[in-house]
N, CA, C and O atoms as a MOPAC input file, in Angstrom:
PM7 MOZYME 1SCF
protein

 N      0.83700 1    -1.16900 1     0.00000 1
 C      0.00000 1     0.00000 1     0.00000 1
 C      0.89300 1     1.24600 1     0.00000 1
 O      1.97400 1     1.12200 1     0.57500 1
 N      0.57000 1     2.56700 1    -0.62400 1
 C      1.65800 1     2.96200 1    -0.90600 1
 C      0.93100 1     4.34100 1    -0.08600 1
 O     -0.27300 1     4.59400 1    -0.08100 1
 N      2.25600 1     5.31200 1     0.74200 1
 C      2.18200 1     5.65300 1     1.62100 1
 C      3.05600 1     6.63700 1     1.36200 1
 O      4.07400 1     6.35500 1     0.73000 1
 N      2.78300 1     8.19400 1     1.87600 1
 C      4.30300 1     9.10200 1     2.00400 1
 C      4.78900 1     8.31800 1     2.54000 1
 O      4.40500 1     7.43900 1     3.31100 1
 N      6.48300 1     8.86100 1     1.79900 1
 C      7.62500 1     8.62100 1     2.79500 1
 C      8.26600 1     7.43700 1     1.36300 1
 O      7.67600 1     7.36000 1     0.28600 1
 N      9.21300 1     6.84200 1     1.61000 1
 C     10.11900 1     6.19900 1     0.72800 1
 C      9.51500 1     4.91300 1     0.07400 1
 O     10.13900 1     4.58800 1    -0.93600 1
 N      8.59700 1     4.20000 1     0.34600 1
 C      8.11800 1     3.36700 1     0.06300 1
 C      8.98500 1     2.39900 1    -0.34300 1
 O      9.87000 1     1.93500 1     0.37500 1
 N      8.68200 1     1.95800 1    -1.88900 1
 C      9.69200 1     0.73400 1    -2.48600 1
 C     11.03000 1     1.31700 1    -2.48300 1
 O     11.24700 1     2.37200 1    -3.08000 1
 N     12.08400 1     0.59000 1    -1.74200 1
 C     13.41800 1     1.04600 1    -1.57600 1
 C     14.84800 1     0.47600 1    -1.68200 1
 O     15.97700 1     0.95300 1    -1.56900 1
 N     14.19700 1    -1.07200 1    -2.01900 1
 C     15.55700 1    -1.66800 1    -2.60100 1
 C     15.02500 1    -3.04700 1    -2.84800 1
 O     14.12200 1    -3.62000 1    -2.23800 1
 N     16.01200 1    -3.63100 1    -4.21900 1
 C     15.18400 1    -4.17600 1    -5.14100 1
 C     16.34400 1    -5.89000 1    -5.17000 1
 O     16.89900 1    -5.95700 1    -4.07300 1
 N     16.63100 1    -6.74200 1    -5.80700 1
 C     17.57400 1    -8.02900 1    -6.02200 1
 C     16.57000 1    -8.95500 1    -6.68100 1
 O     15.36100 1    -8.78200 1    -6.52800 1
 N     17.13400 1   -10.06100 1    -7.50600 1
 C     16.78100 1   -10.84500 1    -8.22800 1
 C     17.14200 1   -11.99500 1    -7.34000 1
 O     18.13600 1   -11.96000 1    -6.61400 1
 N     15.94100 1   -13.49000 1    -7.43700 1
 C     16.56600 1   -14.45600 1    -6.94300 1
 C     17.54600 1   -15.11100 1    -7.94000 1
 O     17.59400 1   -14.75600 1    -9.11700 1
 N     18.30200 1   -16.05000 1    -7.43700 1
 C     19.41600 1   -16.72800 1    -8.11700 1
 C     18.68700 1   -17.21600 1    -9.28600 1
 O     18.85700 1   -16.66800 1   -10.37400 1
 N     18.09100 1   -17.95300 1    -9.18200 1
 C     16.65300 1   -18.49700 1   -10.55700 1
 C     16.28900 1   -17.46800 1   -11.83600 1
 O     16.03900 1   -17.83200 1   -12.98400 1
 N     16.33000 1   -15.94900 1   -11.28600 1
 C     15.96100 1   -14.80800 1   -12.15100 1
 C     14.03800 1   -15.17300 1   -12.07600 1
 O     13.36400 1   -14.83100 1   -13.04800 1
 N     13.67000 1   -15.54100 1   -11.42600 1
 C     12.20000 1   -16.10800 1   -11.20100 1
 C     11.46300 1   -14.67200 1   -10.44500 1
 O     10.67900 1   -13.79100 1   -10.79700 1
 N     12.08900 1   -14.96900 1    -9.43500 1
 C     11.34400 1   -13.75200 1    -8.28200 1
 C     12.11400 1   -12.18100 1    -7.92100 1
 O     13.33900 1   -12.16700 1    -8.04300 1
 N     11.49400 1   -11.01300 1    -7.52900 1
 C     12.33400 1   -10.04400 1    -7.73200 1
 C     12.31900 1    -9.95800 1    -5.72500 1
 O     11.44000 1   -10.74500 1    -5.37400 1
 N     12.71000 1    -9.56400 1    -4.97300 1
 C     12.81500 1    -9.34500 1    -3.69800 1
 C     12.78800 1    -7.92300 1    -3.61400 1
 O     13.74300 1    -7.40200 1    -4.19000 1
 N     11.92700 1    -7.07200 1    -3.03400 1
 C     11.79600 1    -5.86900 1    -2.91400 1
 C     11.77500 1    -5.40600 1    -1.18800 1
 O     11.61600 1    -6.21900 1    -0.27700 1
 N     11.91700 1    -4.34100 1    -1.05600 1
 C     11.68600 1    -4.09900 1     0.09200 1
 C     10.72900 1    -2.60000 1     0.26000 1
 O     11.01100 1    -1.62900 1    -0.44300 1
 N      9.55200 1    -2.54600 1     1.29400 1
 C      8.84800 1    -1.48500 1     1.59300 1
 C      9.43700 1    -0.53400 1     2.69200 1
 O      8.94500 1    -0.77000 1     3.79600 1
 N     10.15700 1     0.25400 1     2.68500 1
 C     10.76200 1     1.10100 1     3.84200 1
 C      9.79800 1     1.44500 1     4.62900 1
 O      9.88300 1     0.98400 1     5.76700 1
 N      8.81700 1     2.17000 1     4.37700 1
 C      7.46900 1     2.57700 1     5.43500 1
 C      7.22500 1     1.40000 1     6.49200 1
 O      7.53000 1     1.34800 1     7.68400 1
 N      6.52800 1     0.40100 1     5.60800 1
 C      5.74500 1    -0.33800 1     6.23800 1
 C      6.80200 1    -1.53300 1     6.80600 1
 O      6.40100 1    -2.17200 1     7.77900 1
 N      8.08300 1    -1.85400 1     6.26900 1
 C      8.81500 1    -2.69000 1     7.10200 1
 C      8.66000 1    -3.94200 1     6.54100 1
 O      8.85700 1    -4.97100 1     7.18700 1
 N      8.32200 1    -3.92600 1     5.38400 1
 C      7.88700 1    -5.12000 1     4.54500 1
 C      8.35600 1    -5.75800 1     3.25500 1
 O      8.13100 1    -5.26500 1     2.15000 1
 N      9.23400 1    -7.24900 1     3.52500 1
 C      9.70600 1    -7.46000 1     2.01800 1
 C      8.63000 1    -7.88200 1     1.46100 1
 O      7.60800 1    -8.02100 1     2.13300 1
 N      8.66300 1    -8.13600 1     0.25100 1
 C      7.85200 1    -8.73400 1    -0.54200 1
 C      8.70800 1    -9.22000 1    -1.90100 1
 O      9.78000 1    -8.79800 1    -2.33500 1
 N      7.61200 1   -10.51200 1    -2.52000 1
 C      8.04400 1   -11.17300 1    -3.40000 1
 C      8.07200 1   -10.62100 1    -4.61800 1
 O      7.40000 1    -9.61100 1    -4.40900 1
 N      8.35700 1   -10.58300 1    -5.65600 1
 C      7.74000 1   -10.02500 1    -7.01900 1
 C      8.09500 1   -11.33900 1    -8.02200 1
 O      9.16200 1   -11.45800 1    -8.62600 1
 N      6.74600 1   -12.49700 1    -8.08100 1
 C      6.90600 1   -13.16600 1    -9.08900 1
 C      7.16000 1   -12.91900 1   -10.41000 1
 O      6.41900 1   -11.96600 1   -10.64900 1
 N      7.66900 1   -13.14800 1   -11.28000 1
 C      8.29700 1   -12.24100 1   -12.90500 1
 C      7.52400 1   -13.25100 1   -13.87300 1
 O      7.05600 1   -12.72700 1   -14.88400 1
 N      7.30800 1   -14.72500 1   -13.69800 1
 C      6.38600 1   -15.04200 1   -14.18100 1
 C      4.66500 1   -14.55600 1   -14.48400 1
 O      4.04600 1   -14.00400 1   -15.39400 1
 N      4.38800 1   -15.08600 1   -13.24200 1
 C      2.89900 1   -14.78600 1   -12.68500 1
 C      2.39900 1   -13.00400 1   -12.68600 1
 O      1.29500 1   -12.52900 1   -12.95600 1
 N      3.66300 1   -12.31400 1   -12.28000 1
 C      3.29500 1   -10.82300 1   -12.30200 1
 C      2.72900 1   -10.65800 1   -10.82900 1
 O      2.20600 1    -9.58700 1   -10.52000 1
 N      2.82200 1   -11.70000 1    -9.91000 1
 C      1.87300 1   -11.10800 1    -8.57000 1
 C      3.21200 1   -10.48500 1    -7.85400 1
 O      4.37700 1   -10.43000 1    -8.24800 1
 N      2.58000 1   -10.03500 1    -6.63600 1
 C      3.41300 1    -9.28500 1    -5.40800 1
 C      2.69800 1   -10.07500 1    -4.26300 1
 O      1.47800 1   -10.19200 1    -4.15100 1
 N      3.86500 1   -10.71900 1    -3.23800 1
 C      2.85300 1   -11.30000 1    -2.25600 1
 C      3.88600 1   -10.45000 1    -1.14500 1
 O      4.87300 1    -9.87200 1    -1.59900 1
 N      3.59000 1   -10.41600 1     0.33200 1
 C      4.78400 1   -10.46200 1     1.81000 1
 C      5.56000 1   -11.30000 1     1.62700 1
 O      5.37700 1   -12.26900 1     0.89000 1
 N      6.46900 1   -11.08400 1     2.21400 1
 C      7.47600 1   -12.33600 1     2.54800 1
 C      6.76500 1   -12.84300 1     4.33700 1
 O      6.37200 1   -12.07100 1     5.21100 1
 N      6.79300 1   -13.66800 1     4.35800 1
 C      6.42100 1   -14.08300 1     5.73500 1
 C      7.73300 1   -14.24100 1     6.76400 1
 O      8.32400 1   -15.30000 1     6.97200 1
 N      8.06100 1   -12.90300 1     7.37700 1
 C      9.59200 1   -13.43800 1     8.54100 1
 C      8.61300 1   -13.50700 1     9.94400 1
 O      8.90400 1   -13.00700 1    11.03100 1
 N      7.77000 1   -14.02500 1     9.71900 1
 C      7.09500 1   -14.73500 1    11.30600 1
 C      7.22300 1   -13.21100 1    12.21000 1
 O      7.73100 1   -13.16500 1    13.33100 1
 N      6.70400 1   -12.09600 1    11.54100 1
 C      5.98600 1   -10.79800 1    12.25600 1
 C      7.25100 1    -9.56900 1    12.35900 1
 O      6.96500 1    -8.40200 1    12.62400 1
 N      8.92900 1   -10.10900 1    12.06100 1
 C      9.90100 1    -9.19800 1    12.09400 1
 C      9.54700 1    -8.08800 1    10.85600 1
 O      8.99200 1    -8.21700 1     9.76400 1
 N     10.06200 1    -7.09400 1    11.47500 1
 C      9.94300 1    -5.68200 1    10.56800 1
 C     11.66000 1    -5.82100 1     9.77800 1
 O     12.67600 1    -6.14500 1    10.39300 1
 N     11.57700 1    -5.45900 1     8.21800 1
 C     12.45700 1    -5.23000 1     8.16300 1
 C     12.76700 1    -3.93300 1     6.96800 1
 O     12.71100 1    -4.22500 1     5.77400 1
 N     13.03400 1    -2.76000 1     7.32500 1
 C     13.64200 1    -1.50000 1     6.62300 1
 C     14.25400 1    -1.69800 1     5.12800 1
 O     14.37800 1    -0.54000 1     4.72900 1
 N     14.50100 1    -2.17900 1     4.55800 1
 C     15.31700 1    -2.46700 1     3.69200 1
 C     15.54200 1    -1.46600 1     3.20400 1
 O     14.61200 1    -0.68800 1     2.99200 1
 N     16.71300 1    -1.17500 1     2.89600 1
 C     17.19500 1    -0.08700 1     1.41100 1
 C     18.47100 1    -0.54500 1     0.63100 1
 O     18.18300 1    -0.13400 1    -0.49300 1
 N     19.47400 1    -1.02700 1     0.53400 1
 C     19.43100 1    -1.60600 1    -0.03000 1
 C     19.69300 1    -3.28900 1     0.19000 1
 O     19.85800 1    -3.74800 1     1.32000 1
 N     19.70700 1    -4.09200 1    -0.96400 1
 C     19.15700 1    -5.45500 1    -0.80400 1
 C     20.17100 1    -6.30000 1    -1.62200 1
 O     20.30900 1    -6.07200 1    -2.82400 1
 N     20.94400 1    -7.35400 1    -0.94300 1
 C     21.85100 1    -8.26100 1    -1.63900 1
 C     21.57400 1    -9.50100 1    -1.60500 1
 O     21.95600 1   -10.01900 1    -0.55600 1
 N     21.13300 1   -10.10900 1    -2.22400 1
 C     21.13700 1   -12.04100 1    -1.94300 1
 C     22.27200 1   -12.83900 1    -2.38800 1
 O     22.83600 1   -12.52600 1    -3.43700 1
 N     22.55100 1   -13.54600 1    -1.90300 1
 C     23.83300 1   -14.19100 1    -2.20600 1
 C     23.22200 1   -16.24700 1    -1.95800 1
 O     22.72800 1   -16.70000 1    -0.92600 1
 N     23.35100 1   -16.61100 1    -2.55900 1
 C     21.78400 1   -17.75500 1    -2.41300 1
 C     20.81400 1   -17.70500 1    -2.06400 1
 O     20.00000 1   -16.96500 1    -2.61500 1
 N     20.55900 1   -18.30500 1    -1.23000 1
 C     19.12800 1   -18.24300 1     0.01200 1
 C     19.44100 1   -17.03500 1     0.93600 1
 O     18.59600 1   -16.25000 1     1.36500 1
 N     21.01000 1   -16.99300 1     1.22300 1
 C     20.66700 1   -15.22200 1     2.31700 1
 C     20.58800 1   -14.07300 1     1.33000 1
 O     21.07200 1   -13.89300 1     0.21300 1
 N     19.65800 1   -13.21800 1     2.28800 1
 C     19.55600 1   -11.84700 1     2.08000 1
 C     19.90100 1   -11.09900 1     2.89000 1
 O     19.38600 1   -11.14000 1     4.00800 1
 N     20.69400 1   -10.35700 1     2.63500 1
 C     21.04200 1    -9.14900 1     3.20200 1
 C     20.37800 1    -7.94500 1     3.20500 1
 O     20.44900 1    -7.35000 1     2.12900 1
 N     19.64900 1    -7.30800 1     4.22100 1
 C     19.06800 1    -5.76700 1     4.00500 1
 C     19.82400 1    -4.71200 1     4.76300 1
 O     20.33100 1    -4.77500 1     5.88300 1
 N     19.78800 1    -3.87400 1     4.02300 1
 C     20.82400 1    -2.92900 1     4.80400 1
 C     19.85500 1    -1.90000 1     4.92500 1
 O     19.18900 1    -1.52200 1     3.96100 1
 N     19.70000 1    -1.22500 1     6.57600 1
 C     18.72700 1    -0.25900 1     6.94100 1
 C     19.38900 1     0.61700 1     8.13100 1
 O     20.33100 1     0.20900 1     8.81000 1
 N     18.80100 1     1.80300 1     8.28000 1
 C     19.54300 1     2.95200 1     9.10400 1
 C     18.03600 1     2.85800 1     9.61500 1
 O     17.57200 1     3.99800 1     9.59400 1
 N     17.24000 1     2.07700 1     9.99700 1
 C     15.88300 1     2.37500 1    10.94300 1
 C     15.78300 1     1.06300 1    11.83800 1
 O     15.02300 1     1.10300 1    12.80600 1
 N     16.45600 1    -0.02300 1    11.59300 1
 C     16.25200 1    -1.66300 1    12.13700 1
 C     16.80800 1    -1.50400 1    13.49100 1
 O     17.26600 1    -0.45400 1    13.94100 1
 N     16.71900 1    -2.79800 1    14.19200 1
 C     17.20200 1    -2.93400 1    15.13900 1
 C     16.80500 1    -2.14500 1    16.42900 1
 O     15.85400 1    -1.36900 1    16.53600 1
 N     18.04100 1    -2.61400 1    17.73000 1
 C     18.20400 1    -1.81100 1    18.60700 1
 C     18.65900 1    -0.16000 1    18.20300 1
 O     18.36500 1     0.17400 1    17.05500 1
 N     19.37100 1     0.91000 1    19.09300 1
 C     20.15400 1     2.22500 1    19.09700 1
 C     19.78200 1     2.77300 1    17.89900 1
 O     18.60900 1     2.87400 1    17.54100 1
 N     20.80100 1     3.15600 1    17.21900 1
 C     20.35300 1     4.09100 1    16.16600 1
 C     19.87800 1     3.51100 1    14.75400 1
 O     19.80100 1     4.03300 1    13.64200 1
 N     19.54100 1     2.01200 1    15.30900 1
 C     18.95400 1     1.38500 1    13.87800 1
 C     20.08600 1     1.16500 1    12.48100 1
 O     19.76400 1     0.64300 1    11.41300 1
 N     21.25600 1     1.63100 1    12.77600 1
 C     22.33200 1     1.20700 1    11.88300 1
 C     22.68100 1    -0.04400 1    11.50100 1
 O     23.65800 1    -0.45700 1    12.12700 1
 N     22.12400 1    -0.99700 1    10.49200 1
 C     22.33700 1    -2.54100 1    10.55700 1
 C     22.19200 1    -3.02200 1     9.45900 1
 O     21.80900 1    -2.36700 1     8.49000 1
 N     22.57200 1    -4.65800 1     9.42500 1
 C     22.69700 1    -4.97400 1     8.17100 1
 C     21.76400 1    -6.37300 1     8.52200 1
 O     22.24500 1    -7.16100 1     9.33700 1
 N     20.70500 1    -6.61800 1     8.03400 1
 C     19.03000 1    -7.72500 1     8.62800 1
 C     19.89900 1    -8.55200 1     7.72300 1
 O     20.22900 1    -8.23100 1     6.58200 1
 N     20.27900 1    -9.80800 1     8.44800 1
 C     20.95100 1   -11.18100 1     7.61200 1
 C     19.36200 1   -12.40400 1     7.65000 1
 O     18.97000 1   -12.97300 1     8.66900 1
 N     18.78700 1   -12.51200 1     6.39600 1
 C     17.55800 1   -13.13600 1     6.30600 1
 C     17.75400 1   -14.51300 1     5.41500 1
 O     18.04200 1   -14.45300 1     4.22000 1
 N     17.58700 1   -15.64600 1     6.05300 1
 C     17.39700 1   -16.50500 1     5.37500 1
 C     16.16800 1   -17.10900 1     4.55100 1
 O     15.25700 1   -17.40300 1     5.32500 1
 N     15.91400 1   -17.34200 1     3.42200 1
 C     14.57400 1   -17.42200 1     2.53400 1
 C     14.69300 1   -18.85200 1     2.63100 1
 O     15.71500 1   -19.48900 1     2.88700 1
 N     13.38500 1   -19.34500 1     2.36700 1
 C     12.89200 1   -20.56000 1     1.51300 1
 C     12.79100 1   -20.66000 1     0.06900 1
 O     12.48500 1   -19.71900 1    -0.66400 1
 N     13.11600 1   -22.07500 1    -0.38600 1
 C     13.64500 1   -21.92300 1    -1.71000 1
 C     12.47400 1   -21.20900 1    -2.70600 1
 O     12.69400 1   -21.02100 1    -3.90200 1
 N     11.11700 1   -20.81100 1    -2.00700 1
 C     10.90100 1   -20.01400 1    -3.28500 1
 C     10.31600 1   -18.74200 1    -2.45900 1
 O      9.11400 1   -18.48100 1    -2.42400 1
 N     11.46600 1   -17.87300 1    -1.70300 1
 C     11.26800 1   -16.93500 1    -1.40400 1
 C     10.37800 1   -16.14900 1    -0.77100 1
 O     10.29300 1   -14.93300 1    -0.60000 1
 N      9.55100 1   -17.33700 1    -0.36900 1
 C      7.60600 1   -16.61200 1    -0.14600 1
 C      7.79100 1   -16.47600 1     1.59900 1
 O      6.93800 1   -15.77700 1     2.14500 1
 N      8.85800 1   -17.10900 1     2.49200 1
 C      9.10700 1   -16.62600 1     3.76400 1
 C     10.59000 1   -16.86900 1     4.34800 1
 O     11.47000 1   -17.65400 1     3.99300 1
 N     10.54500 1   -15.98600 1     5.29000 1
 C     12.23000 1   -15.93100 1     5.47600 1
 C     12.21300 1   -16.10800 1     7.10000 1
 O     11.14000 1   -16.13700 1     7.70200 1
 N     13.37200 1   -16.21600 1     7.72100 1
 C     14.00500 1   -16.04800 1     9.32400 1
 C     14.70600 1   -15.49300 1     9.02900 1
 O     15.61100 1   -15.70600 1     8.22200 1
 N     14.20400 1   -13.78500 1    10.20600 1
 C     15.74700 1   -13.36300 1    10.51900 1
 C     16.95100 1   -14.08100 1    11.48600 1
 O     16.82600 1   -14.77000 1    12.49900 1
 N     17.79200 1   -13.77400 1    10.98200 1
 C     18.58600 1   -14.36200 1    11.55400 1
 C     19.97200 1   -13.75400 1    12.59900 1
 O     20.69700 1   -14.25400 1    13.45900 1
 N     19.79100 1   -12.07800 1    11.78900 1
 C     20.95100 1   -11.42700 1    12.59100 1
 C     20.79300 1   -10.03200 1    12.46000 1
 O     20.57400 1    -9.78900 1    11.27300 1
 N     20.80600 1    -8.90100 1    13.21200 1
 C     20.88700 1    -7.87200 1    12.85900 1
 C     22.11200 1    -7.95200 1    13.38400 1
 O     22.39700 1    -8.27900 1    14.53600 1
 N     23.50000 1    -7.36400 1    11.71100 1
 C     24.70900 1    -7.13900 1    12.25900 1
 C     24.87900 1    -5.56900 1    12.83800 1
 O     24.31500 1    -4.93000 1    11.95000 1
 N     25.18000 1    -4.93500 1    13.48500 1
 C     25.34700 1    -3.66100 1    13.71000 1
 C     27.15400 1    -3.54900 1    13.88100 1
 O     27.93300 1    -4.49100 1    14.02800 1
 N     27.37300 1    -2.54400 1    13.83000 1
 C     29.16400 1    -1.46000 1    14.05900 1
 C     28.86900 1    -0.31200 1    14.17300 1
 O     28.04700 1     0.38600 1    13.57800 1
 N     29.61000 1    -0.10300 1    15.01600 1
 C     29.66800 1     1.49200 1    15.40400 1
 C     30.45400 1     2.47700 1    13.88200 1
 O     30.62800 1     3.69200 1    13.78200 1
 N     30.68400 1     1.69800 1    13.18400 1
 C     31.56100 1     2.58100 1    11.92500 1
 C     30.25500 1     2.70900 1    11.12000 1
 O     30.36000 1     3.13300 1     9.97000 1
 N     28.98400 1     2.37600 1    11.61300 1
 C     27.46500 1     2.28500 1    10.82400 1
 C     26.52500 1     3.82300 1    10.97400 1
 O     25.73300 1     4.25600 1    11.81100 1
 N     27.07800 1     4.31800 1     9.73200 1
 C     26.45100 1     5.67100 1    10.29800 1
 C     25.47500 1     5.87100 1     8.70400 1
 O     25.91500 1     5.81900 1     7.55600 1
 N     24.07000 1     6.10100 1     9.15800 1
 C     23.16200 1     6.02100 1     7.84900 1
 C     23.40900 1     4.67200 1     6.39700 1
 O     23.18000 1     4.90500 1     5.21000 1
 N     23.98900 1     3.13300 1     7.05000 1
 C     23.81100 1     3.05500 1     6.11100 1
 C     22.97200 1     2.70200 1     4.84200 1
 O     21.94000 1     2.07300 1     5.07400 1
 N     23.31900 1     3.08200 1     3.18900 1
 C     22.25700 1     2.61600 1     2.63400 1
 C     22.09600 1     1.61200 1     1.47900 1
 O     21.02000 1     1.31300 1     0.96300 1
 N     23.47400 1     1.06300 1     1.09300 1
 C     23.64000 1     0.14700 1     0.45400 1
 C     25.17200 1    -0.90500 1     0.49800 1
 O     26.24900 1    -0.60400 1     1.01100 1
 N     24.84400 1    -2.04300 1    -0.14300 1
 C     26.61900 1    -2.36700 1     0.05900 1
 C     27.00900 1    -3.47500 1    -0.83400 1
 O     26.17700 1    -4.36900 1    -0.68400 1
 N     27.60200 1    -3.69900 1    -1.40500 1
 C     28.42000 1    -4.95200 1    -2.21300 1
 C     29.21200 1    -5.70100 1    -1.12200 1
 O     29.51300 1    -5.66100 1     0.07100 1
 N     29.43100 1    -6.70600 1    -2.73500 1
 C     30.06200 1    -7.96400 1    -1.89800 1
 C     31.33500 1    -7.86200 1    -1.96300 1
 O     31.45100 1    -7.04900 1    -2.88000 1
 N     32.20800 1    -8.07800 1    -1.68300 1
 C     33.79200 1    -8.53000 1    -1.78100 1
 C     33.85200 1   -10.11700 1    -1.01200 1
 O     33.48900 1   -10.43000 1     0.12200 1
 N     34.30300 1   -10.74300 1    -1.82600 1
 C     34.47800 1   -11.98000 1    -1.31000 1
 C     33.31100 1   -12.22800 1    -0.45800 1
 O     32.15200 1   -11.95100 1    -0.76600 1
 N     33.78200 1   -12.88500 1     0.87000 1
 C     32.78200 1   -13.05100 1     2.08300 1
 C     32.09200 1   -11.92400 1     2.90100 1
 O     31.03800 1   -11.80400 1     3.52700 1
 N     33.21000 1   -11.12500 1     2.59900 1
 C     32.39200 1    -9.44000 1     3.02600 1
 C     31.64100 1    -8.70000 1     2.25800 1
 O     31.45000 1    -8.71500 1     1.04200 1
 N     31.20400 1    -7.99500 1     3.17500 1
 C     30.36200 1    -7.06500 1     2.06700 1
 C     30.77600 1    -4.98800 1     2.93100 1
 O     30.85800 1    -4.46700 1     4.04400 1
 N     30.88600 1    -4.62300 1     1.59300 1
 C     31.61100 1    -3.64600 1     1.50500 1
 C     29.73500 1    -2.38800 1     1.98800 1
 O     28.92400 1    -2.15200 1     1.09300 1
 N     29.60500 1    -2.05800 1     2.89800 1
 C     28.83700 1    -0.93300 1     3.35200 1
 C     28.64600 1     0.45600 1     3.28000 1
 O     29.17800 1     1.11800 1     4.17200 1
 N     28.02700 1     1.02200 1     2.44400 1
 C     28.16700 1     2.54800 1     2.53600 1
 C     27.61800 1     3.24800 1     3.18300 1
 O     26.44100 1     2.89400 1     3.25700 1
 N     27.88100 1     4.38000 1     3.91000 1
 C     27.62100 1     5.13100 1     4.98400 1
 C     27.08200 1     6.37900 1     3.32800 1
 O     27.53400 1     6.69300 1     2.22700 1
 N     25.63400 1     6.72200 1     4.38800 1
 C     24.85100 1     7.80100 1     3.36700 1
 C     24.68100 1     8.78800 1     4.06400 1
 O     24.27400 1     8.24400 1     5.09100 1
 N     24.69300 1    10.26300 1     4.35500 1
 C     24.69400 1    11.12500 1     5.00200 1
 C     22.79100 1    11.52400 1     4.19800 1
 O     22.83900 1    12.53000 1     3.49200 1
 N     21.86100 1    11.10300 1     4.24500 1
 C     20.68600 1    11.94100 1     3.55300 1
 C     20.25100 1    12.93200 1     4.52200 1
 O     20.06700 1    13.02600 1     5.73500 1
 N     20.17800 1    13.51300 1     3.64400 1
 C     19.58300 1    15.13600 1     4.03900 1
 C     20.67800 1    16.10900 1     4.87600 1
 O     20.41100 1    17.28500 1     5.12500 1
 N     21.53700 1    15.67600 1     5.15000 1
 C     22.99000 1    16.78600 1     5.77300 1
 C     22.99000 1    17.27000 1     4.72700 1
 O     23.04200 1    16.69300 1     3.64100 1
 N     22.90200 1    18.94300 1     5.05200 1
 C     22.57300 1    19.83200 1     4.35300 1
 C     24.20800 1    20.38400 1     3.92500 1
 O     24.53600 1    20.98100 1     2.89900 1
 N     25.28600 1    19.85900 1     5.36400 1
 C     26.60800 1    19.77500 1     5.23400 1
 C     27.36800 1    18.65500 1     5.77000 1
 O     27.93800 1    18.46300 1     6.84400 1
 N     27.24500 1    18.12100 1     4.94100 1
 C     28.20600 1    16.26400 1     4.56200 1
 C     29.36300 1    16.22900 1     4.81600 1
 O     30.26100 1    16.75200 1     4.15600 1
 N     29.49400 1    15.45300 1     6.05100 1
 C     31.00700 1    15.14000 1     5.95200 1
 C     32.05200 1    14.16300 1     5.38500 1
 O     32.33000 1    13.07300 1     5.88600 1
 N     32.49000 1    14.59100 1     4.49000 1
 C     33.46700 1    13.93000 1     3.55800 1
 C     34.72900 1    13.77800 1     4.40400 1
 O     35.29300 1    14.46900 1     5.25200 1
 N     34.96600 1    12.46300 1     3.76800 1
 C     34.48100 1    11.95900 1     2.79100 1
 C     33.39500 1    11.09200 1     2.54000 1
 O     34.18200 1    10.16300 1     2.36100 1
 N     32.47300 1    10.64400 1     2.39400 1
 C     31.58700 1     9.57100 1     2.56500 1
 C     32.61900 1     8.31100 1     2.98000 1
 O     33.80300 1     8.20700 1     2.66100 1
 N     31.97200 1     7.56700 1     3.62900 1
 C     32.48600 1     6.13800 1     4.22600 1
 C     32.18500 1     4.82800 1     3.55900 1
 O     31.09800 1     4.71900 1     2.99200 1
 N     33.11300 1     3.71700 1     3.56200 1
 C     32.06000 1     2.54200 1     3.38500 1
 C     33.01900 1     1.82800 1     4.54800 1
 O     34.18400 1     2.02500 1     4.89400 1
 N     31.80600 1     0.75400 1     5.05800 1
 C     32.65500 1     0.00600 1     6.53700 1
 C     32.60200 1    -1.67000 1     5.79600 1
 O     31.54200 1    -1.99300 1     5.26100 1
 N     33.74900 1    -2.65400 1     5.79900 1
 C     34.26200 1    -3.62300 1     5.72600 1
 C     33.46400 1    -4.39600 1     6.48900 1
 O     33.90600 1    -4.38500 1     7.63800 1
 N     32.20900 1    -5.26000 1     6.36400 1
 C     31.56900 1    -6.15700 1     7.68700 1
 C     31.86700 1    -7.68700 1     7.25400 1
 O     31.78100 1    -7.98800 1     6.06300 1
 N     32.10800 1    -8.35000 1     7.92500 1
 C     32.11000 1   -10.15900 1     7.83700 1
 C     30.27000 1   -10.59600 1     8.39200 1
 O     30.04400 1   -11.01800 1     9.52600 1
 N     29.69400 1   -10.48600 1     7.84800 1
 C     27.74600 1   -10.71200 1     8.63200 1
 C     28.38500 1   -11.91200 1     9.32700 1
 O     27.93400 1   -11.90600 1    10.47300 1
 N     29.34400 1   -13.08800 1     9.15000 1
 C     28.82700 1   -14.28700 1    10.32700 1
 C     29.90900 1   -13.71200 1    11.42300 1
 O     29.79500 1   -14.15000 1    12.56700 1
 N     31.07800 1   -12.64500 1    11.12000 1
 C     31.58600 1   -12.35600 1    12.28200 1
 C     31.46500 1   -11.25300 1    13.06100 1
 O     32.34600 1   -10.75700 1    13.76300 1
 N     29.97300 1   -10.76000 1    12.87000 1
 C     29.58700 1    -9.35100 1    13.15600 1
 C     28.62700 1    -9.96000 1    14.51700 1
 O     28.14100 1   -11.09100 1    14.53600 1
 N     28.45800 1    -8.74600 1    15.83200 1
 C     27.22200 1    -8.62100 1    16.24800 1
 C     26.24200 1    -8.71900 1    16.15600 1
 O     25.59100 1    -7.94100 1    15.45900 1
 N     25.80200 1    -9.53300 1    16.69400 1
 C     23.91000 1    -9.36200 1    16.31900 1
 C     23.88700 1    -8.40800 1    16.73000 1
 O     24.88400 1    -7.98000 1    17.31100 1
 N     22.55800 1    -7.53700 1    16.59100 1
 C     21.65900 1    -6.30400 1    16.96500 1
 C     20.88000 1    -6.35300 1    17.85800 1
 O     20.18900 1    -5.37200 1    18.12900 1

């Protein structure tokens, strides 16, 4: 349902190229996007909220990266495991770091994934922009 405020906010393909994985920033809600069928269903994570902005899958995990999740200042990276056809997930980890300031997207490097720190709306940005180095299985939960 579409709502002020950021709505659809970060997007990934499953490995298959079958389903699209989206995420609702407002409402805290992934959802499926069948590419066949054309439907949109929830993802079912058994009632967890999750922010997404941006969105990496790397098999069955997904990664969401959100500056609203979690405990403190919501700086985290939601490590979600899917079912093989994507229709529900377990969270499994909110990674958080203190080097986590707004972030809003991130690549992979090898086993890591490379994090970018987004300053939105600092009207005066401090540069240089950041990206923080995380290991998700050797990170903090949240």
């Amino acid at each position: 349902m579409y709502t002020e405020g950021f709505n659809l906010n970060g997007i990934t393909v499953t490995p298959d190229q079958r389903y699209l994985v989206v995420a609702d920033y407002n409402d805290g809600v992934l959802h499926r996007v069948d590419l066949r069928r054309r439907t949109v269903k929830p993802i079912d994570l058994g009632g967890a909220l999750v922010r997404g902005d941006g969105l990496l899958l790397r098999g069955r995990t997904l990664y969401a990266v959100s500056n609203a999740d979690g405990d403190g200042d919501g700086d985290t990276v939601n490590v979600i495991r899917l079912d093989v056809r994507s229709g529900r997930g377990r969270l499994l980890a909110r990674v958080t770091d203190p080097r986590l300031h707004g972030p809003s997207t991130a690549a992979f490097d090898g086993r890591d994934l490379l994090v970018v720190n987004f300053q939105y709306g600092a009207t005066s940005p401090v540069l240089p922009y950041t990206v923080v180095r995380l290991t998700p299985d050797r990170g903090r939960p949240g």
